[in-house]
N, C-alpha and C positions, 0 to 999 in steps of 0.2 A: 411173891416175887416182884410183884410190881408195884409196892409199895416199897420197897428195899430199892430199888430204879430210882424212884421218885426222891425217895431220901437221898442218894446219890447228888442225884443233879442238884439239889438243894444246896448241900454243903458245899459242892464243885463251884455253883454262880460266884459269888463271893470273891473266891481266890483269881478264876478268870479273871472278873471284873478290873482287880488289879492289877492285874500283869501287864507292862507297859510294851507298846511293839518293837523288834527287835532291836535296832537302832537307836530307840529312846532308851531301854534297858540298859544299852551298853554304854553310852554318854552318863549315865545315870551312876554307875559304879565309880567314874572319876572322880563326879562333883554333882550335884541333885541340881542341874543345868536343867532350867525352863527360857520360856520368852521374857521373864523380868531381867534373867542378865545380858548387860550387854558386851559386845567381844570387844576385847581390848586390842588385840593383836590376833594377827594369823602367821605361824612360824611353820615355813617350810622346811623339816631335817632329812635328815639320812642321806644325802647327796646336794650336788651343786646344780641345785635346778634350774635352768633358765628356759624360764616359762615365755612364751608370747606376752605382747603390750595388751592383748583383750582381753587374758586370763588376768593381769598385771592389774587392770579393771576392774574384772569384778575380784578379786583380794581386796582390794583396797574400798570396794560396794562393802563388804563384809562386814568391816572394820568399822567399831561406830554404830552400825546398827544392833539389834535384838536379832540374842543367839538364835538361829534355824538354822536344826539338824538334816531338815530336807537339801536345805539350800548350800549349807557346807558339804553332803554328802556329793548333792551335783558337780559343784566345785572341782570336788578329789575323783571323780570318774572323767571331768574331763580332761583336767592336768595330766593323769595316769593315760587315755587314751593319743593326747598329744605328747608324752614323752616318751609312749611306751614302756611304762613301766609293769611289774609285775604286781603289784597293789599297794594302795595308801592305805597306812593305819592313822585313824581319825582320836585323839585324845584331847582332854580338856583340862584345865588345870586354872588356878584361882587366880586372878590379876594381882595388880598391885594398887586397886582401889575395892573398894564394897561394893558389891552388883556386878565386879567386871569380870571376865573368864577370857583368857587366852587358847585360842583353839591352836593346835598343834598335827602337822600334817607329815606322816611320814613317811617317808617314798622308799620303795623298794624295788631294785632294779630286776630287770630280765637276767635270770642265769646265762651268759654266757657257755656254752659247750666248751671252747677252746677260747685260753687264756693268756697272751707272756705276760711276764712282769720284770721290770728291773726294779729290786729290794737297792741298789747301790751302785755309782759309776760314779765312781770321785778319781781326782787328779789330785796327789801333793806331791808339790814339788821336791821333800824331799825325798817319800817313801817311793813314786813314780804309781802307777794306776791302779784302782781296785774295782771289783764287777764282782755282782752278784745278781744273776736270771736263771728265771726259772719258766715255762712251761706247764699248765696244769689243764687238765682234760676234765671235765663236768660230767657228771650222768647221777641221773636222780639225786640223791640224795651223798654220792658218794664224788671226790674229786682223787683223781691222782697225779701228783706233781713229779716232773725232774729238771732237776738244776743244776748249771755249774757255778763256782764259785771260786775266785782269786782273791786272797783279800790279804793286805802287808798290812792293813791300820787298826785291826780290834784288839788281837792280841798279842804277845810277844813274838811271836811266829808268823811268818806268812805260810798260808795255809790253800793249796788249791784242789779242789777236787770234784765232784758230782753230791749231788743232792737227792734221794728218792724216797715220798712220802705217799699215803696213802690216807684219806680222810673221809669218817662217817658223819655228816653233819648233822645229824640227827637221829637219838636211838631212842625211839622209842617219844621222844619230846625232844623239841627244837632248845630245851634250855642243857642237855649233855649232847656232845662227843666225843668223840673216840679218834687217834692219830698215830698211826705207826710211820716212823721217820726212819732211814736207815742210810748214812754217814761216809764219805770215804777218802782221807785228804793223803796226801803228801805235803810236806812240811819244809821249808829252807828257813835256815838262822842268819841273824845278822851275826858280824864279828864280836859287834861288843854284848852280846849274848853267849855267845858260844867261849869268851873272853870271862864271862864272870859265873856261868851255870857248871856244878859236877858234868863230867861229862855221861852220868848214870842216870841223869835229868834228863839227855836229848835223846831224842826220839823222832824216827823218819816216817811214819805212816802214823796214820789214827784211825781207827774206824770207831763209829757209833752208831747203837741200835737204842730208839727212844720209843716205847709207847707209852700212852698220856691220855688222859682224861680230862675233860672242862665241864665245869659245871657250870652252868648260870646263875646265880644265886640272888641277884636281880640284874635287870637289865643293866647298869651302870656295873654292875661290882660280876666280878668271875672266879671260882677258884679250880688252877690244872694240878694235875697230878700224876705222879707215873715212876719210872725208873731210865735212868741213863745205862748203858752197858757199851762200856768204851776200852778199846782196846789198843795198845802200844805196841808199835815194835821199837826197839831198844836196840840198837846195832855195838853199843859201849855199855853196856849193864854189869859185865864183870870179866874178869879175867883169869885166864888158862893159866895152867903151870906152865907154860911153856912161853908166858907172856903175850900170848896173842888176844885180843879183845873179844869177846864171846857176845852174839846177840842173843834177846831171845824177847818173848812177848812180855807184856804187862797188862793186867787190868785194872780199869779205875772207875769200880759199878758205886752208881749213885740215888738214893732217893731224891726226885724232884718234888718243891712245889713251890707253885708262883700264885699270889692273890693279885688282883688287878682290878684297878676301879680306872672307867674312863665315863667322863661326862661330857656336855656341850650343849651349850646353851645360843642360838640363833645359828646363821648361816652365812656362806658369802657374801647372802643378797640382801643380809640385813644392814644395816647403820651399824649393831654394836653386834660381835661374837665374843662369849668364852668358853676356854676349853683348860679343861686340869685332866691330867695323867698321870695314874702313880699304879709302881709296882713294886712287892716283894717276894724276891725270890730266896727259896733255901734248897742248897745243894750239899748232901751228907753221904759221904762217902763210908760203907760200913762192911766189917767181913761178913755182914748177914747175908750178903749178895756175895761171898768170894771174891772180894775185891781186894786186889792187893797196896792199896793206898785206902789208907782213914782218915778223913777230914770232915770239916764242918765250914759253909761259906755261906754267907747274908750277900746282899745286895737288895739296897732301899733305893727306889731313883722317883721323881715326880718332875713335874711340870706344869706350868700355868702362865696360860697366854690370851691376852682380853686386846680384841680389837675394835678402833672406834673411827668409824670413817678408812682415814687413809692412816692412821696412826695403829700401831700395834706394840705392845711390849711383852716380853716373856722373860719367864725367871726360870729354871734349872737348878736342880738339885739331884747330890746324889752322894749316899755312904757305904762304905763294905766293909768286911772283914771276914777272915779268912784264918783256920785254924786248923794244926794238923799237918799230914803230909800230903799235900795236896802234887798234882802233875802242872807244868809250869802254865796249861793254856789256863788255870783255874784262878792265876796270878790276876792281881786289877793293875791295871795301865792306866794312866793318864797321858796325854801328848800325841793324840790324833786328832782327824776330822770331825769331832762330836766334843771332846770335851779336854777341856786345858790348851785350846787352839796356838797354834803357833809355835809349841815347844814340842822336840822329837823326845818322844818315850823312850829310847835310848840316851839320851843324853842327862833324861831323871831316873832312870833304872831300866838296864838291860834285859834284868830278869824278872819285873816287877814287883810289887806288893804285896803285904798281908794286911794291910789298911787303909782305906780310901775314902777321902773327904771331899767334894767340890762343889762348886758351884758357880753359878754364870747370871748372868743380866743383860738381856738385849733390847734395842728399840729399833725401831723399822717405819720409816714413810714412805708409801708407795711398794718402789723395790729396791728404795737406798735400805742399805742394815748396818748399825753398830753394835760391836758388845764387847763384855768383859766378862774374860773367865777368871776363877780364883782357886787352886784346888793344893792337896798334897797326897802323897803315898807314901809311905815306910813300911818298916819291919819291926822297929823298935823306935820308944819317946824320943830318941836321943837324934835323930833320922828323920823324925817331922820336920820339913820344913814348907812354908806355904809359898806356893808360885804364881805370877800374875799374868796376864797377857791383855789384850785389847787388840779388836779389829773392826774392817771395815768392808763394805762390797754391796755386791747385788743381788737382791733373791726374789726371786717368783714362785711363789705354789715349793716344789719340792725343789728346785732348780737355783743352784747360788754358783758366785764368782765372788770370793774374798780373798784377803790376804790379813794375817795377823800375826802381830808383832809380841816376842816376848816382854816383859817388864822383870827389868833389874838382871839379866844377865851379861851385863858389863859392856855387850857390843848390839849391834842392831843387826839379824838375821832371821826376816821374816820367814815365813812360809805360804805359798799359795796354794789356795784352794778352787776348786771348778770340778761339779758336776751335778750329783741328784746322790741324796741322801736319807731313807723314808726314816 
């Protein structure tokens, strides 16, 4: 037996011997990071840190010198203790010379228990104001939201109602969860909707029940999943022998799913940031689910925005189509706060799209901003036509005052915009 000990411990020296300590290990899996390289940069993400002038110090002590794990680990326990944060994750990554490594710091805040949030508070001058808050309560691992919601500018409809979701943010691993949402509006039409939609198309209530799945697939890229279960009341759907108008309910259950890549590369605090975000979502409407509407709808959108000093520019993108008999919210609009600025969606179609093209280019110094949108929507070839617009104003963080002006529609009727848009 104790020679069987002995052979043990023998073969066991070896492998200990190599095992590097924990910290070193884990810088190790990035990038085989010793004291030959030296740090190029130190990039604080995950939030807008403003750190003190003596942390500001030693960052910049960093920077220049021969990588130390010790001395960066120090670093990130104090920034986290002066910002109170919930913990920094420590990552390293290759420069953009031989020998250099860029250290990367990434802050993760204190959970909040209790949360508001305004997702949207825009003013336009033609459609008059839109709100969208919510409320949401923290506890362990699970959060539960309720919101209300006004909103004349996303889709054909103005739609207001409450909001109540319930979220598991981690089952089992921080890269899946889980979300049950559950929906409840009342709905008002404009004239020139109600002017060009069957009257078997409107509908006074919606409710919706969503649960959903996200998976992590890597850090930048995500893919949800789940089912919509959405419900119509129909007050004109058909009619009596007697000629009076018959309501009654409608459903429109849907498979969801959305892939989503978001990256970003520096911070507020750096000289240069960029940032790209793109989604594709597919929403199939099928009797698999007893759903009494069949369709099929895409929506492609991205974004990419690189800022450098006080200069920023950003480009906008985004395509749809839409097939089948879809319910009107399922329509794409152009001619709100977000995209084809300046032209009212009523005045390019009341009842929207089954095809959507657009795009935009902005530049920004400071908190002056310009830009041009450029988009179209139809139904059929014959019906594409492309529309222009150009504006100007003010914007901080999520918070703008512009006004923009169509192109090419014969007279000059801007539109004004002011509020916070996420």
């Amino acid at each position: 037996m104790k020679t069987l000990w002995l052979l043990a411990l023998i073969l066991a020296a070896p492998l200990s011997a190599c095992k590097l300590p924990d910290g070193e290990e884990k810088a190790s899996q990035d990038l085989n990071v010793n004291s030959r390289y030296t740090v190029e940069s130190v990039r604080l993400l995950g939030t807008d840190l403003k750190i003190s002038n003596a942390l500001r110090v030693e960052v910049d002590r960093i920077v220049g010198g021969k990588y130390d794990l010790s001395a960066i680990e120090d670093l990130a326990d104090r920034i986290k203790s002066e910002m109170h944060l919930a913990d920094i994750k420590i990552s390293v990554t290759r420069g953009t010379t031989p020998d250099h490594v860029i250290v990367n710091l990434e802050a993760r805040q204190q959970q909040q228990k209790f949360d508001l949030n305004v997702a949207k508070f825009v003013y336009d001058s033609k459609e008059g104001w839109n709100g969208d808050g919510a409320a949401t309560m923290n506890f362990h691992e699970n959060a539960v939201t309720f919101g209300l919601v006004s909103d004349n500018d996303t889709l054909v409809e103005r739609y207001a109602g409450i909001r109540a979701r319930f979220e598991r943010k981690s089952v089992g691993t921080d890269r899946v969860q889980l979300r049950f949402e559950f929906d409840s509006f009342h709905t008002q039409w404009n004239t020139a909707t109600l002017s060009e939609a069957p009257l078997s198309e409107i509908y006074r209530t919606r409710q919706v029940f969503t649960p959903e799945a996200t998976v992590v697939i890597l850090p930048p890229l995500d893919w949800s999943f789940g089912v919509s279960f959405d419900r119509l009341g129909v007050p004109f759907s058909s009619t009596t022998v007697g000629g009076a108008a018959a309501a009654k309910t409608e459903s429109s259950n849907a498979v969801v799913n959305t892939l989503r890549y978001h990256q970003r590369w520096g911070s507020a605090h750096d000289r240069r940031e960029q940032e790209v975000n793109a989604s594709y979502i597919v929403r199939a409407g099928t009797g698999l689910l007893d759903s009494d509407r069949a369709f099929t709808r895409h929506l492609a959108r991205a974004f990419y925005r690189f800022r450098r000093g006080r200069h920023t520019v950003r480009a906008d993108f985004a395509a749809g189509r839409l097939s089948g008999a879809a319910p009107l919210y399922e329509r794409f609009v152009l001619g709100d706060s977000e995209m084809l600025r300046g032209w009212s969606r009523f005045d390019l179609d009341p009842v929207g799209g089954t095809r959507l093209l657009y795009g935009s280019a902005g530049y920004q110094y400071g908190i002056l901003q310009t830009f041009y949108d450029t988009g179209a929507i139809w139904d059929t070839p014959r019906q594409k036509e492309a529309r222009q617009s150009v504006g100007i104003g003010f914007k901080k963080e999520c918070f703008q005052l512009a006004v923009a002006f169509p192109l090419g529609s014969g007279r000059v009727d801007p539109i004004f915009y002011a509020g916070m848009n996420f």
